[in-house]
C-alpha positions in Angstrom: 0.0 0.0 0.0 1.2 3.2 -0.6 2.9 5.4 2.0 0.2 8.2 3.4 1.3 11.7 2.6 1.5 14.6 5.0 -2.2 16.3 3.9 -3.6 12.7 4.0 -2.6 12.3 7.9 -2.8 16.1 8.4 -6.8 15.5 7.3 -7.5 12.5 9.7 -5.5 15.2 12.6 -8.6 17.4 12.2 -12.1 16.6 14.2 -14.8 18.9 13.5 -15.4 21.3 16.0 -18.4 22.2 15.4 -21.0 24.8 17.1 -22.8 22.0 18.5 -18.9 21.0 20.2 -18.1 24.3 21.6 -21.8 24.3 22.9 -20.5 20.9 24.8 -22.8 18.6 23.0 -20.0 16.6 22.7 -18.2 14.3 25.5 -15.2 15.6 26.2 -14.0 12.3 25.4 -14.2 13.0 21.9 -10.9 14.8 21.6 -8.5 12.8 23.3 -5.8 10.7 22.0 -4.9 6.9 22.2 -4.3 6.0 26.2 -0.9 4.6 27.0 -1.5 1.2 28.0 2.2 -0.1 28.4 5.2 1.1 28.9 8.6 -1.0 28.0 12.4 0.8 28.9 16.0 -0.5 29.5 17.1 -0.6 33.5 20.1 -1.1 35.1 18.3 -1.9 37.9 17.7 -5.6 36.5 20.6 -8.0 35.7 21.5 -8.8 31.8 18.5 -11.4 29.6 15.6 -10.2 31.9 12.5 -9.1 31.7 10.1 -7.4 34.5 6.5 -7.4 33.9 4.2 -5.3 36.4 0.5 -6.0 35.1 -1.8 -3.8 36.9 -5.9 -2.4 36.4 -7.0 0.8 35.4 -6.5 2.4 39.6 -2.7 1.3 39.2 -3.6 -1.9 41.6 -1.5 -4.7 40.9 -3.3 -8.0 38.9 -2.5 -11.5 40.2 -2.6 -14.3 38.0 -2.6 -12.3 35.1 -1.7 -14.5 31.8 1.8 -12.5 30.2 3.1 -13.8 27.2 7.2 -12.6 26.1 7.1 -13.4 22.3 10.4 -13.5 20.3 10.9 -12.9 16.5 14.5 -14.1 15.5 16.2 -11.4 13.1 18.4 -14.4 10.8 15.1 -16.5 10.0 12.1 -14.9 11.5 11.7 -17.9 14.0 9.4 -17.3 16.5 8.8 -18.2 20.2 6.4 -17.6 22.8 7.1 -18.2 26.8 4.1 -17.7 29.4 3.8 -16.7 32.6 1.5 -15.6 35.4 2.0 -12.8 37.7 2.3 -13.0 41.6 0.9 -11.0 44.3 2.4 -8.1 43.5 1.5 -8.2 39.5 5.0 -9.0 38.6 7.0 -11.8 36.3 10.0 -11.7 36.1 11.6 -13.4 32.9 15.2 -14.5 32.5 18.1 -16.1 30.6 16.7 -14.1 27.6 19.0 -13.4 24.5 20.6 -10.1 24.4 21.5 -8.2 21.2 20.3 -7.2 17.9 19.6 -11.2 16.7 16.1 -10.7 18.1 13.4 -8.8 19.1 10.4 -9.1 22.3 7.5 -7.8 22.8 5.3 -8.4 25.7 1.5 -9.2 25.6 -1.4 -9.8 28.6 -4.3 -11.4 26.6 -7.5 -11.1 28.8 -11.3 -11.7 27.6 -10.6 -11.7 24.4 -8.4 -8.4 24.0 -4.8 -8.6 23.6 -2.5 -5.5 25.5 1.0 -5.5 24.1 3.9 -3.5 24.3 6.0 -2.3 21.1 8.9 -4.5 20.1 12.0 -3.9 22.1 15.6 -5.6 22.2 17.6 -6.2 25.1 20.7 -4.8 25.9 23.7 -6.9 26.6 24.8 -5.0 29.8 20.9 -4.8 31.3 17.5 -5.7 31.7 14.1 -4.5 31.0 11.3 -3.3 32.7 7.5 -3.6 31.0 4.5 -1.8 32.7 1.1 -3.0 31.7 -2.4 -1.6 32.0 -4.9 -4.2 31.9 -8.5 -3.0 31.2 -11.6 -4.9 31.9 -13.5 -5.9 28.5 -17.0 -5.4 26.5 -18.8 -6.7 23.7 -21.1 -3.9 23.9 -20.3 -1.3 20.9 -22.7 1.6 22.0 -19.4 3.7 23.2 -17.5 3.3 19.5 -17.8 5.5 16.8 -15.9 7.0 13.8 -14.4 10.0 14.7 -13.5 10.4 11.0 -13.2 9.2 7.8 -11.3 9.6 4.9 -11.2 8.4 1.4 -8.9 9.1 -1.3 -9.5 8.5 -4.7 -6.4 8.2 -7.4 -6.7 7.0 -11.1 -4.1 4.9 -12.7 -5.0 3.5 -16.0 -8.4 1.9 -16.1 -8.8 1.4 -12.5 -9.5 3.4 -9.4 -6.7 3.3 -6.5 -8.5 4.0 -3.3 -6.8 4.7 -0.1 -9.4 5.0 3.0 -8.4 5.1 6.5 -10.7 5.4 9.6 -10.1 7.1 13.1 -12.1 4.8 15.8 -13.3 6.2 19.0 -13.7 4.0 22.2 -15.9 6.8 24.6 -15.8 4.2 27.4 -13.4 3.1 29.9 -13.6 -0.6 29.0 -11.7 -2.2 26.2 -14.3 -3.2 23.3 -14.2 -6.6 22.3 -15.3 -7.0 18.3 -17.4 -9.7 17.3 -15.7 -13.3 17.0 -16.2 -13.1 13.4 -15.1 -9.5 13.2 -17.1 -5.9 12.1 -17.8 -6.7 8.5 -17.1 -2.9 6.4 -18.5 -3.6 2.6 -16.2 -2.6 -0.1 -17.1 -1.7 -3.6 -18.5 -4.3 -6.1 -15.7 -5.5 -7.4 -12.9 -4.4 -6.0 -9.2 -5.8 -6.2 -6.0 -5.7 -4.3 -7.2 -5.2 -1.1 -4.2 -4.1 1.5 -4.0 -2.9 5.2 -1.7 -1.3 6.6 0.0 -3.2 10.0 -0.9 -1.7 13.5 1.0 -2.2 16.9 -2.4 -2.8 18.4 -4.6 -6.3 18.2 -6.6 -4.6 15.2 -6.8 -7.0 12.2 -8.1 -6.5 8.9 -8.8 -9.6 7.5 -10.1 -9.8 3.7 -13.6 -11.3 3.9 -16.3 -12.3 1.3 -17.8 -8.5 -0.3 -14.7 -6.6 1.9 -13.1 -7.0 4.6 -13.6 -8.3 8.5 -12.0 -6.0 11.7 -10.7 -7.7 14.6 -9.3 -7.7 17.4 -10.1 -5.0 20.1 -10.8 -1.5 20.4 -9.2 0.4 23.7 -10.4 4.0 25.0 -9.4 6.7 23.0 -8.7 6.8 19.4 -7.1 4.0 17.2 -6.4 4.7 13.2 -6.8 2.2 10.3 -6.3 2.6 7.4 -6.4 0.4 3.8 -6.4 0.7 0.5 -8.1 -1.4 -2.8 -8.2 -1.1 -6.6 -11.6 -1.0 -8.5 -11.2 -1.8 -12.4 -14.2 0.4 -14.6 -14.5 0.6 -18.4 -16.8 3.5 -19.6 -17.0 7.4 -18.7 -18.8 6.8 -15.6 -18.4 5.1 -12.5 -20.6 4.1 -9.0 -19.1 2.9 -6.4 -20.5 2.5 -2.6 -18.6 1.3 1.3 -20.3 0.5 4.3 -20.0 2.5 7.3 -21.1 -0.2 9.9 -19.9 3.0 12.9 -21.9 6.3 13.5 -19.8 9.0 12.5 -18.8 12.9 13.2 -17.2 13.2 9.6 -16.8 11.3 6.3 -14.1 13.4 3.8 -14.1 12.1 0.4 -11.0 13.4 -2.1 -10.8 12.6 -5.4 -7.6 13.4 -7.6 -8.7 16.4 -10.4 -8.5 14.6 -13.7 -9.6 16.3 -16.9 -13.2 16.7 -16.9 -13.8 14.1 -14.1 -16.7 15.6 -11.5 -17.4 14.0 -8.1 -21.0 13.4 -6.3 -21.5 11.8 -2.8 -24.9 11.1 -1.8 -26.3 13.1 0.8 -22.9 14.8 1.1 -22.5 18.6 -0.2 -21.3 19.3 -3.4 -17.8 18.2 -4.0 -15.4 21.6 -4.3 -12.3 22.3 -6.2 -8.7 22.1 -3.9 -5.6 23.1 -4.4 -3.0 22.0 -2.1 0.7 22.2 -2.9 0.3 21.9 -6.5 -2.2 19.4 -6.6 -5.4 19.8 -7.8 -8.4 17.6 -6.2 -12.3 17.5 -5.5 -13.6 17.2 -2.0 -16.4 16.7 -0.7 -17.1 16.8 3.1 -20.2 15.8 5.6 -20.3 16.5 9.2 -23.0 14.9 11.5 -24.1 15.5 14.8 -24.4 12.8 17.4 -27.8 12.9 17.0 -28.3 12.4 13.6 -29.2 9.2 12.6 -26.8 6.7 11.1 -25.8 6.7 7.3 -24.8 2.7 6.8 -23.4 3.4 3.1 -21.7 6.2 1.8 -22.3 6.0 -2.5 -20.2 8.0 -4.8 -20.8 9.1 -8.3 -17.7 10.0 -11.2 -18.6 10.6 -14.4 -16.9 12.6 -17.4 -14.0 10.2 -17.0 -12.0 10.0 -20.0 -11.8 6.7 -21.5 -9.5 5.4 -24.3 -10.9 7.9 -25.7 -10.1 8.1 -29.7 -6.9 7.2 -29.7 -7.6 3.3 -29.4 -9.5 4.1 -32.4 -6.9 5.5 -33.9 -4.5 2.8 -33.5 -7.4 0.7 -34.9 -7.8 2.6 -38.2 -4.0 3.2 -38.6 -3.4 -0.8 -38.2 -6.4 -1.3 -40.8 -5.0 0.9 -43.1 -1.7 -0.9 -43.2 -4.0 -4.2 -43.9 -5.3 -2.0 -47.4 -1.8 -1.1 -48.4 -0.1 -4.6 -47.9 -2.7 -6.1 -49.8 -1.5 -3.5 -52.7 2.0 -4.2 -52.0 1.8 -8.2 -51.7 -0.3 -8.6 -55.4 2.6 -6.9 -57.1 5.4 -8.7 -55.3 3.5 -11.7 -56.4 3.9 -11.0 -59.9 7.7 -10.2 -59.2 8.3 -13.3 -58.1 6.2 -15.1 -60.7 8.9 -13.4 -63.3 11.8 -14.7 -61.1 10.2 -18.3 -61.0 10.2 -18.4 -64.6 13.5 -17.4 -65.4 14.9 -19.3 -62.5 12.7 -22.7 -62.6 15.0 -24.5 -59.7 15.3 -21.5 -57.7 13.3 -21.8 -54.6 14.1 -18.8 -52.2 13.4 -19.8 -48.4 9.9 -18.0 -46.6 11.9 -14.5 -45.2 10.9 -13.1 -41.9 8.9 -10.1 -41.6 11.3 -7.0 -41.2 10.3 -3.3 -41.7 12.5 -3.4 -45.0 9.9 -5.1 -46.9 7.4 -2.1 -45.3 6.9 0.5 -48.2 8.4 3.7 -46.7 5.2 5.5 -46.8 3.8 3.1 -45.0 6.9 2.6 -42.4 6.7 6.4 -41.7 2.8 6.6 -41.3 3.2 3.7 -38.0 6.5 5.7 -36.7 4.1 8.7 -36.5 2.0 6.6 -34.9 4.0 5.4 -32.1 5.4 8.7 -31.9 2.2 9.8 -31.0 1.4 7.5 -28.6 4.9 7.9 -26.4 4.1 11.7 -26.7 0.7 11.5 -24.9 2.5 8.8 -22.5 5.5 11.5 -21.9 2.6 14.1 -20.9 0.6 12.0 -18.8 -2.4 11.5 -21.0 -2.8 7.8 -20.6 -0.7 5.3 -18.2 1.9 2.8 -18.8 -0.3 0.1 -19.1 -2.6 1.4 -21.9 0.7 2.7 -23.3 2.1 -0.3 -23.7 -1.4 -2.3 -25.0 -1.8 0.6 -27.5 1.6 -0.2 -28.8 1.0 -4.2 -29.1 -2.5 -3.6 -31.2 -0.8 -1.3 -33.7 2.4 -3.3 -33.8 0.4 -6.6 -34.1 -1.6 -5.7 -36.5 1.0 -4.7 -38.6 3.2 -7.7 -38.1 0.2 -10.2 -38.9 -0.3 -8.4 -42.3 3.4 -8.6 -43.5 2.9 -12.4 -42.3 0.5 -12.8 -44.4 1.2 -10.6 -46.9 5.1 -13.2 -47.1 3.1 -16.3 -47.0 0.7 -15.1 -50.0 3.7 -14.4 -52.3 5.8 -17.7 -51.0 2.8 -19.6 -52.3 2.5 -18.4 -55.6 5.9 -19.3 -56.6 5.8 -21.6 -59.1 7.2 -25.4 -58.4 8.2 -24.1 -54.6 5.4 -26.2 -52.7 6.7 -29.3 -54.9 10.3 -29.3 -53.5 
């Protein structure tokens, strides 16, 4: 997937604060950032291939019994290893006679109910030890506290497909870890689609491709959590519809779709998309903000049309190829008498079947398909069409042209007199 620019993340940075937010219609809860659940740093308190893990609740009291789970990922082969533990009394495990050194990395995890609180990957220094703090919430499966914050879609074109990066910004409102659905929180995708691709989290969060999109799992924690993920959509025509599911009320849905040509934007029930410039680029955008109130929009549809096709150039290469077909036939019927005059004087002669080479192209005809290709790597050079119809435009003319010589060479072999006999 490709790398998110700096107006892409800067977008998903901005929550609407509305009138009805400064009136404090909204929780306050709506504006603050991811919690820190764990903490992991180097100590020399701790001897060399340890690891200290203090589990404790949302007060700061410390969790006895608490499942932790130190998982390795070797650097030389990716070989992976998981060692488990429980904490004491005093929420603590303490492992040891752990590598040291860059060979391999750790991280910790404390699965509980179904959510999984990990810490990011760390590697232990060969002259100390490590200390991990973990904040273990209690769990729900009730989703009444998560919404989207935001959403964003970006829309890109790149030959005869769409190139759609979306990315979401989830909000937990309650103090309890949500716990999705054993089967995941199904978001529909565009009729279809191709590609799909996610991009990894350090969370739990997993985007797993599923039948008509794709399923999230995994857990949610309090505050906000970003996802993001991207798809292609092939179309043929000057128009295309395409509609996601939002399964999440939202505050905001932003929709941007690269300016090409004539191209217009409509979102249903959205305002009319406007013209951006940002940096040089040119895009349409369309934006809806909704109030907590509001009642919840389950699909978003979108609407391009003035999309520029193949346009006539396909065309062109069509007619140019066909006109190539009218003059070999010219060229081949007096080549055949040529070599009707050779056969004669030459009765034992019996030249072998050449290979089609733009020599035996009449020159008027050779410079008519350079112009041709010129053509078509000047409109490449200036960004009219992509490298892929580029190169398809290319193998139609060239085709074309190479079949008729074929057959233009096979027609004039078989007309020499006494040649099929030998």
């Amino acid at each position: 997937m490709r790398r998110l620019g700096l107006p892409f993340l800067l977008c998903l940075a901005l929550v609407p604060r509305s009138a009805a937010a400064q009136e404090g219609h909204l929780p306050p809860q709506l504006f603050r950032g991811p919690i820190e659940l764990t903490q992991a740093n180097a100590t020399g308190e701790l001897p060399a291939g340890s690891v200290r893990v203090q589990v404790s609740d949302a007060e700061g009291e410390p969790l006895a019994q608490a499942t932790i789970e130190l998982a390795s990922m070797r650097a030389e082969d990716n070989a992976r290893q998981v060692i488990r533990g429980r904490s004491d009394d005093k929420g603590v495990y303490v492992f040891s006679g752990v590598a040291t050194g860059s060979a391999q990395a750790y991280r910790v995890r404390v699965p509980h109910q179904g959510a999984v609180y990990a810490s990011a990957p760390f590697q232990l220094p060969v002259d100390q030890g490590f200390e991990v703090r973990v904040t273990r919430l209690e769990t729900t499966r009730n989703p009444r506290f998560v919404v989207m914050l935001v959403g964003h879609s970006e829309i890109e074109f790149n030959d005869d497909r769409l190139h759609v990066i979306q990315a979401v910004r989830l909000l937990n409102l309650g103090e309890h870890t949500y716990v999705f659905p054993k089967e995941g929180e199904h978001f529909a995708l565009p009729k279809g689609y191709k590609a799909f691709q996610s991009q990894p989290v350090m969370s739990d969060q997993k985007l797993e491709p599923a039948r008509g999109g794709f399923r999230l799992k995994g857990s949610l924690p309090p505050g906000q959590t970003l996802l993001t993920w991207s798809f292609d959509l092939p179309y043929r025509g000057s128009k295309v519809d395409l509609s996601f599911g939002v399964p999440y009320k939202f505050f905001m849905q932003r929709v941007v779709m690269n300016r090409l040509a004539d191209a217009r934007l409509k979102v249903d029930k959205f305002p009319a998309a406007k013209l951006i410039h940002d940096g040089g680029r040119s895009a349409w955008m369309s934006e809806l903000q909704r109030h907590p109130q509001d009642p919840a929009i389950p699909q978003i549809s979108l609407h391009i049309d003035r999309l520029p096709g193949p346009g006539p150039w396909r065309w062109v290469a069509v007619a140019a190829a066909s006109l190539c077909l009218l003059l070999g036939a010219g060229f081949a019927a007096r080549r055949k008498f040529r070599h009707e005059a050779a056969a004669a004087r030459k009765a034992e002669a019996s030249a072998p079947l050449p290979s089609p080479s733009l020599s035996s192209i009449d020159p008027a005809m050779l410079t008519h398909l350079r112009a041709q290709l010129d053509d078509i790597e000047s409109r490449h050079a200036a960004g009219e069409i992509g490298p892929q119809s580029r190169e398809r435009m290319r193998r139609e003319l060239i085709d074309a042209v190479a079949l008729r010589l074929r057959e233009e060479q096979a027609s004039a072999a078989s007309a020499v007199p006494g040649q099929s006999s030998r």
